[in-house]
C-alpha positions in Angstrom: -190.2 37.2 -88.0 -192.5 36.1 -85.8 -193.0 32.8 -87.5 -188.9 32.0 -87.7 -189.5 32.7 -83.7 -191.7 30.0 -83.8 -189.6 27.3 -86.0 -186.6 28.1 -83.8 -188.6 27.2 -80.7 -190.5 24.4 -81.8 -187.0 22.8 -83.6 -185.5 23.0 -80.5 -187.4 21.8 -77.4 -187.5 18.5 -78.7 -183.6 18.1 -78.0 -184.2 20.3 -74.8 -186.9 18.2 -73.3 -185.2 14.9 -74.1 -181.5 16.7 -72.4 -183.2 17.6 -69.3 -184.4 14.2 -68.7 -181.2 12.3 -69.5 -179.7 14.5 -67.6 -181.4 13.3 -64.5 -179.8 10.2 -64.7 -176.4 11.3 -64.1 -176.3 11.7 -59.7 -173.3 13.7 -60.1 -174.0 16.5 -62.8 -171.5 17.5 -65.6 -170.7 21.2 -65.5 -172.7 23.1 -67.6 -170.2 24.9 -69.8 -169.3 21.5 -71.1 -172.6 20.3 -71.5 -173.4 23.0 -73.6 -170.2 23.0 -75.7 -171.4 19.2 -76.1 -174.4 20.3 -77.8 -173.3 22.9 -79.9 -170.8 20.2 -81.4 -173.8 18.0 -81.8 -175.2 20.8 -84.2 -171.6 21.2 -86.0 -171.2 17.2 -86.2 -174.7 17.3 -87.9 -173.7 19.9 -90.5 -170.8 18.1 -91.3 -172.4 15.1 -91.8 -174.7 16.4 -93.9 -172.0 17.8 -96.2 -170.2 14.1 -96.3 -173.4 12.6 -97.4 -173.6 15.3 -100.2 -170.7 14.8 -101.2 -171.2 11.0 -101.4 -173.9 11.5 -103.3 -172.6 13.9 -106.1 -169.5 11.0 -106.5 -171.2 8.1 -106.1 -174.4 6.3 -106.2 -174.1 4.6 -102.9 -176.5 6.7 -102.0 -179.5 7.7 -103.1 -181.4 10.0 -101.7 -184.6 9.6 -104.0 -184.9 6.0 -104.0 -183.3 4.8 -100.4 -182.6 1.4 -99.8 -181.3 -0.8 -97.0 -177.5 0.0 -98.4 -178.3 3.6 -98.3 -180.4 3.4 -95.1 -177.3 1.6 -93.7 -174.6 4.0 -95.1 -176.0 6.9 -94.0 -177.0 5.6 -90.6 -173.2 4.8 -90.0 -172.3 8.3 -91.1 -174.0 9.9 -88.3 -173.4 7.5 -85.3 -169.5 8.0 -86.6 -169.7 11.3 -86.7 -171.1 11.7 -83.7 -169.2 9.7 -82.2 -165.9 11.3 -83.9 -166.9 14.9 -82.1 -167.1 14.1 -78.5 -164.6 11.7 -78.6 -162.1 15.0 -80.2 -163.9 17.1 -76.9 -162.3 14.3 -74.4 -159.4 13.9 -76.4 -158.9 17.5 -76.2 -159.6 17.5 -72.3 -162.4 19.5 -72.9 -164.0 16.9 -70.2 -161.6 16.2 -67.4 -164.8 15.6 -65.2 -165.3 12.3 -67.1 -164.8 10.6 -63.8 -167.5 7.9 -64.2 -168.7 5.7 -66.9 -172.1 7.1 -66.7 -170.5 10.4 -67.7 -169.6 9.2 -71.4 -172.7 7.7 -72.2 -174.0 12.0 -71.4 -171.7 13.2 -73.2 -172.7 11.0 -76.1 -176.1 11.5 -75.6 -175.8 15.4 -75.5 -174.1 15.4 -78.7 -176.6 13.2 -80.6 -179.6 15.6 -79.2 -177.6 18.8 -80.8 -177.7 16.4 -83.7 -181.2 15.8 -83.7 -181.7 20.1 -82.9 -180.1 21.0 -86.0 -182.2 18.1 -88.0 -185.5 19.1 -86.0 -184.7 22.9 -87.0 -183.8 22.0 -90.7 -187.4 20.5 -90.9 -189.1 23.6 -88.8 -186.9 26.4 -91.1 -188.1 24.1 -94.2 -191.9 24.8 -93.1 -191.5 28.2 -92.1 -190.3 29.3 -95.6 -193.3 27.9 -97.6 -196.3 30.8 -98.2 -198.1 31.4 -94.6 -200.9 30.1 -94.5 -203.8 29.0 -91.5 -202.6 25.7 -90.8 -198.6 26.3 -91.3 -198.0 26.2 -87.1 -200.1 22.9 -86.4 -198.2 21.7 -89.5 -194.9 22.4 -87.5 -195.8 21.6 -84.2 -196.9 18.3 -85.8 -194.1 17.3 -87.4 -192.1 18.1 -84.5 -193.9 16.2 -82.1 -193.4 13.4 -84.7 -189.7 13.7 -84.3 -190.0 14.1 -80.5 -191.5 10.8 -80.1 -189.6 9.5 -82.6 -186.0 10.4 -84.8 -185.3 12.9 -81.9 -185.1 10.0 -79.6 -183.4 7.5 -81.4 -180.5 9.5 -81.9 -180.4 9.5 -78.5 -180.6 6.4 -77.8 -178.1 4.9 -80.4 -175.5 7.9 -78.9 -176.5 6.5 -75.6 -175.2 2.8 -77.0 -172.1 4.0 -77.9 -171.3 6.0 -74.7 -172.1 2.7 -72.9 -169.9 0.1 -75.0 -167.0 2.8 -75.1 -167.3 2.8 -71.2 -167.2 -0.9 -70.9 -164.3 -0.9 -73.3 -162.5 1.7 -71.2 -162.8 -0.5 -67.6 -162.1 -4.0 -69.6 -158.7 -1.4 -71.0 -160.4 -2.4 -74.8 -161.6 0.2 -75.9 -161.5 0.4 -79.7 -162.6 -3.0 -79.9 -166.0 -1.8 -77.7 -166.1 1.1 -79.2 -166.4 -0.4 -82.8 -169.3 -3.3 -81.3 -171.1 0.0 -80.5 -170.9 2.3 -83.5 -172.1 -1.3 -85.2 -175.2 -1.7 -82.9 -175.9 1.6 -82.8 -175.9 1.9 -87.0 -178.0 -1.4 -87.4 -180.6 0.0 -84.8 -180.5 3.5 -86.1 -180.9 1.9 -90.1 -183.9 -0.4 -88.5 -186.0 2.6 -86.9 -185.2 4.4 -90.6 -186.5 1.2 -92.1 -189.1 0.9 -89.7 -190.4 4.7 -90.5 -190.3 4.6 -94.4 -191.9 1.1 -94.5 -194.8 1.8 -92.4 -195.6 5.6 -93.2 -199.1 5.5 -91.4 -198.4 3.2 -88.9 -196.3 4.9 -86.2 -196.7 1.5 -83.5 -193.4 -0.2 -84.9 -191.2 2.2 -84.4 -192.9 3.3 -81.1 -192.5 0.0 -79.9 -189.2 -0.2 -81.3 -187.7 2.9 -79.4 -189.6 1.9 -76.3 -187.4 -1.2 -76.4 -184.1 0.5 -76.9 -185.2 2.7 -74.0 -185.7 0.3 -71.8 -181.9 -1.8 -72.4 -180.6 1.9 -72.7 -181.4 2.6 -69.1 -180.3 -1.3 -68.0 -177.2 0.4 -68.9 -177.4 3.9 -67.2 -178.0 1.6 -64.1 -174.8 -0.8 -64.4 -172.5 2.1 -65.4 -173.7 4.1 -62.3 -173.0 0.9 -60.1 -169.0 1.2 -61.6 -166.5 3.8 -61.2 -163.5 4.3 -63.8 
C-alpha cells in the first residue's frame, strides 16, 4: 500500500511541477475546473493512444516495438501529438472553453493536456516499478527514473503540445487554421521523433537531448511572448 502511495506521487508531480510553471505564463488564468478537465483528458487521450498503437502493432508491422526505427519512432510520435491534439480540440469544440479569449490560452490548454499525457506515461513507469519484488533500492530506482522523465519525456510533451497550441493560434488570427494547425502537428512530431531518437541513440549520454529541450524551451516561450502581445 504504502509503496503504490509512493508510485502515485512520484508519477505525478512531474506533470504537476511542470503545470504550475506554464501556468505562470498565462497573465489572465484559465478557470480551474477546465484546467483540470484538461488534464484528466490528457490521461484519457494517453490511454487511447496507447490502445491505437497496439492495435497497430497486432495488424501491422509498421511498428515495432522491439526493434524501433526512425519509421516507428515517427509513427508513433504522430500518434500522440494527434491525439493530443484531437482531445482539446473536441473540449473547445464542445465549448467546454468559452474563456479561450486569447491566443495564449490555446497554447495552455494544449500544454495541459500533453502534461496529463506525460502523468499517465510517468505513472505507467512508476506502477511498472512498484509491482516488481520490494526490495532496498526499489524507491531511489523510482524517484530516479522519474526525475529522468522530469527533465526529460515529461517536458517534451509539453513542449511539442505547446507548438501546436501556438501554430493553431496563429492559424486562428490569419482565419487558416487547418492549414497552421497541420504545420504544427508536423513540427511538433518531427521534434517529438528527434528527442526519441536522441534518447535511444545516446542511452548514457543525457547532454543531447538536454540541450535539445533547452532549445525548444527557449522558441516555445518566444512564442508565449508574441501570443500574449495579440488578442483573438
Amino acid at each position: 500500500m504504502v509503496i503504490t502511495l509512493i508510485a502515485l506521487i512520484l508519477g505525478t508531480i512531474p506533470s504537476f511541477a511542470w503545470l504550475l510553471f506554464f501556468l505562470k505564463e498565462d497573465i489572465h488564468p484559465e478557470p480551474k475546473k477546465l484546467i483540470f478537465t484538461t488534464f484528466i483528458s490528457g490521461l484519457v487521450a494517453a490511454l487511447f493512444a496507447l490502445l491505437v498503437m497496439n492495435l497497430l502493432s497486432k495488424m501491422t508491422n509498421i511498428i515495432d516495438v522491439n526493434h524501433l526505427n526512425v519509421v516507428s519512432l515517427l509513427i508513433m510520435a504522430g500518434i500522440e501529438e494527434v491525439v493530443k491534439f484531437f482531445f482539446v480540440f473536441i473540449l473547445i469544440k464542445n465549448r467546454l472553453c468559452d474563456e479561450c479569449e486569447e491566443p495564449i490560452d490555446i497554447m495552455i490548454y494544449m500544454i495541459t493536456a500533453a502534461l496529463g499525457f506525460a502523468a499517465f506515461e510517468n505513472l505507467a513507469v512508476t506502477f511498472n516499478l512498484a509491482a516488481s519484488p520490494f526490495n532496498d533500492l526499489l524507491i531511489g530506482q523510482m524517484t530516479g527514473a522519474i526525475i529522468f522523465r522530469f527533465i526529460g519525456a515529461t517536458l517534451l510533451h509539453a513542449l511539442s503540445s505547446g507548438v501546436i497550441g501556438y501554430w493553431w493560434a496563429i492559424g486562428i488570427l490569419r482565419y487558416r487554421a487547418r492549414k497552421y494547425i497541420i504545420n504544427g502537428l508536423i513540427i511538433a512530431t518531427l521534434l517529438h521523433t528527434f528527442f526519441n531518437y536522441l534518447i535511444l541513440s545516446f542511452k548514457d549520454v543525457i547532454i543531447y537531448p538536454t540541450v535539445f529541450l533547452s532549445i525548444i524551451a527557449f522558441l516555445t516561450f518566444l512564442n508565449f511572448d508574441q501570443l500574449r502581445k495579440k488578442n483573438l
